[in-house]
C-alpha positions in Angstrom: 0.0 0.0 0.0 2.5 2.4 0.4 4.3 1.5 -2.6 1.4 2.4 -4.6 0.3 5.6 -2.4 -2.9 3.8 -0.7 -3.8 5.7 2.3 -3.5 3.3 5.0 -5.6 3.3 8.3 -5.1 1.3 11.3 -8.3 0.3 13.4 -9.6 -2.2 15.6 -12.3 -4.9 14.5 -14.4 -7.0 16.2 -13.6 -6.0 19.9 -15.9 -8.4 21.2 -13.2 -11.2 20.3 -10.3 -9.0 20.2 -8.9 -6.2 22.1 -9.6 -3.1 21.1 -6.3 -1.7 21.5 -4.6 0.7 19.0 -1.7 0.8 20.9 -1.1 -3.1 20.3 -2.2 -2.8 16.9 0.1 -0.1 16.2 3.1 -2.2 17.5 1.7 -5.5 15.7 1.4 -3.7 12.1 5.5 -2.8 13.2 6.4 -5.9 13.9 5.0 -7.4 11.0 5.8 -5.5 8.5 9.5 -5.4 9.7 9.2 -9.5 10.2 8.6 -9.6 6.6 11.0 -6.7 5.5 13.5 -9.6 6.6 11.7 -12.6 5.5 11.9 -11.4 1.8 15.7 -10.2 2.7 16.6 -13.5 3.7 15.3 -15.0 0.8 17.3 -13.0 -1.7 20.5 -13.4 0.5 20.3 -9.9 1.9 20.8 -7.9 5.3 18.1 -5.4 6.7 19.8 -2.5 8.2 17.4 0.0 7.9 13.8 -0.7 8.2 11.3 1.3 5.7 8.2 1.5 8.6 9.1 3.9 11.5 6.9 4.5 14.9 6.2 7.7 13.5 4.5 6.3 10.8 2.3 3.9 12.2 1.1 6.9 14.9 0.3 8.9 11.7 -1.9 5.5 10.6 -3.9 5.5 13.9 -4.4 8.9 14.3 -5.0 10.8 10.9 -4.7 7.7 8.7 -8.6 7.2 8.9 -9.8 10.6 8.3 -7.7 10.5 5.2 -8.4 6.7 4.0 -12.3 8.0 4.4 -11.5 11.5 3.3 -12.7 13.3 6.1 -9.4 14.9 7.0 -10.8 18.2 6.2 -13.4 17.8 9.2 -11.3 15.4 11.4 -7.6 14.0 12.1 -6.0 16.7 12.9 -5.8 19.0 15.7 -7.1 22.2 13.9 -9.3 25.3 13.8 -12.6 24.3 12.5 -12.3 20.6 12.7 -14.1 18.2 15.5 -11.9 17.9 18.7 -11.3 14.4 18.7 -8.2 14.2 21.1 -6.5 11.3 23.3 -3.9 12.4 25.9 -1.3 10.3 27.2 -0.1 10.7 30.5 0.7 8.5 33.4 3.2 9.8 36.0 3.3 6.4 38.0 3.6 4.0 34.9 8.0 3.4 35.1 7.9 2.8 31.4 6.3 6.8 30.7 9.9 8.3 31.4 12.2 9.1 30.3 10.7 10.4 26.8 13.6 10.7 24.3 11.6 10.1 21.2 7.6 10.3 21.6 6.3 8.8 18.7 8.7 5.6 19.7 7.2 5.8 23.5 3.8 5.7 21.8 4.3 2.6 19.8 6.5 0.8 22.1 5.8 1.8 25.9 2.0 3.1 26.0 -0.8 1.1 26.6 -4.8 2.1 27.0 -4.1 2.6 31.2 -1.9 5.7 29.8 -4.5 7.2 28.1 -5.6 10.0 30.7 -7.8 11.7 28.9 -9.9 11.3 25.6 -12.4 14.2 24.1 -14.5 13.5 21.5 -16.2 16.1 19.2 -14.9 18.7 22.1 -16.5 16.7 25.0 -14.9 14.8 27.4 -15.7 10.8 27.5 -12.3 9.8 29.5 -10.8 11.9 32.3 -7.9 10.9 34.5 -8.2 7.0 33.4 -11.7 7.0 34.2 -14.7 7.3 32.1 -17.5 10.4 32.2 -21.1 10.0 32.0 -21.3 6.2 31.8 -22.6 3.9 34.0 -20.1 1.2 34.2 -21.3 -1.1 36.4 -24.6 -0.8 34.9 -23.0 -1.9 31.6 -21.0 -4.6 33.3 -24.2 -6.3 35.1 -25.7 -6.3 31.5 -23.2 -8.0 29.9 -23.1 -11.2 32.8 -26.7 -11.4 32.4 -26.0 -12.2 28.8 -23.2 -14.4 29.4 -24.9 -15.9 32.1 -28.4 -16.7 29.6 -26.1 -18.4 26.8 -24.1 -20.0 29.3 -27.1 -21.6 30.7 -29.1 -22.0 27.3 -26.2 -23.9 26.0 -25.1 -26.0 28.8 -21.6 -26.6 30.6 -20.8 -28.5 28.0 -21.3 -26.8 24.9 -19.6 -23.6 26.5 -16.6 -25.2 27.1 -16.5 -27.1 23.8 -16.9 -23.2 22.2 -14.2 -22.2 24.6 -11.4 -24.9 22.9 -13.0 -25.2 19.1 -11.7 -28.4 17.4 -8.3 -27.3 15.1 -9.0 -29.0 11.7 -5.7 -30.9 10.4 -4.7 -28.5 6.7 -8.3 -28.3 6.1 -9.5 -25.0 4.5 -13.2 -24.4 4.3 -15.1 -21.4 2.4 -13.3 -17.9 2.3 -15.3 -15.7 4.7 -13.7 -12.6 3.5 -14.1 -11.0 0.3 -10.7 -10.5 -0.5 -10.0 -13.9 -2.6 -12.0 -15.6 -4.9 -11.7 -19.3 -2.8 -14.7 -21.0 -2.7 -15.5 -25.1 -2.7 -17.9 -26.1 -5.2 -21.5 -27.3 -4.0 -21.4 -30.1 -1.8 -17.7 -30.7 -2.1 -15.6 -31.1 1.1 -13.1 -29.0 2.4 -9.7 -29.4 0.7 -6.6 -31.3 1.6 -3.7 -29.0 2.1 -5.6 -26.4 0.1 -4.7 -22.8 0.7 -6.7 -19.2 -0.4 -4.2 -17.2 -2.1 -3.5 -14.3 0.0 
């Protein structure tokens, strides 16, 4: 993508099974594209020594990356007159990994995590002051979510939930693409494939 000049985005999908957590996915989307920076050296007999993706980078992916990828960056993204104060402030005086700050779009990659977020505004108004939510009743939400949890536990049985907990791991079986990014798909009625693989 940034050979070809795509804008690129980074967001969090599907927080219900994952955790919605730009500050991992920031340092995931790193990782990974540096893991295969080398992979594809190492396969040509070469040596990394300078890596093309820098912290500063992925922070601009997080931040303004959407707004742009959606173009909306001339109403948000940016800290600006005119556009929507969407703004998350990092700060956590008794977190040992928040000093010293030599390079702070490094700290933000590498050392922050959501418990440093001290603040977050959104559209101008406060949602998140000094690590703690405003306006929301927590525990309210909270006692929701066990009832739910508590009615499919129960509706399913013991059983069920923990077979759901530890699904079965199918030995080099690929089923139906549930993306829409290949064109993989078994015909009708036929079985899942032997050692078949979606092209990526």
């Amino acid at each position: 993508m940034r050979r070809h000049g795509i804008p690129i985005s980074l967001s969090v999908d599907t927080s219900v099974w994952w955790s919605a957590d730009a500050f991992a996915a920031m340092r995931a989307t790193l990782s990974s594209d540096r893991s295969r920076g080398h992979l594809e050296a190492h396969a040509k007999g070469d040596t990394v020594t300078h890596v093309a993706l820098r912290a500063e980078d992925v922070v601009e992916y997080a931040t303004r990356g959407g707004a742009r990828a959606l173009g909306l960056d001339g109403i948000v993204g940016s800290v600006e007159r005119g556009k929507r104060a969407d703004i998350v402030l990092i700060k956590n005086d008794e977190a040992p990994a928040m000093f010293p700050i030599v390079n702070p779009y490094g700290h933000v990659v590498f050392q922050a995590q959501r418990g440093d977020v001290h603040t977050v505004l959104v559209n101008g108004r406060v949602v998140k002051y000094d690590g703690r939510l405003v306006g929301t009743d927590l525990p309210k939400a909270r006692r929701a979510i066990e009832i739910t949890v508590e009615h499919l536990r129960g509706t399913l049985g013991e059983e069920a939930w923990i077979a759901g907990m530890h699904p079965d791991i199918p030995e080099s079986k690929v089923l139906d693409n549930p993306y829409t990014y290949t064109e993989y798909r078994n015909e009708p009625g036929e079985p899942a494939q032997e050692n078949a693989r979606p092209e990526n």
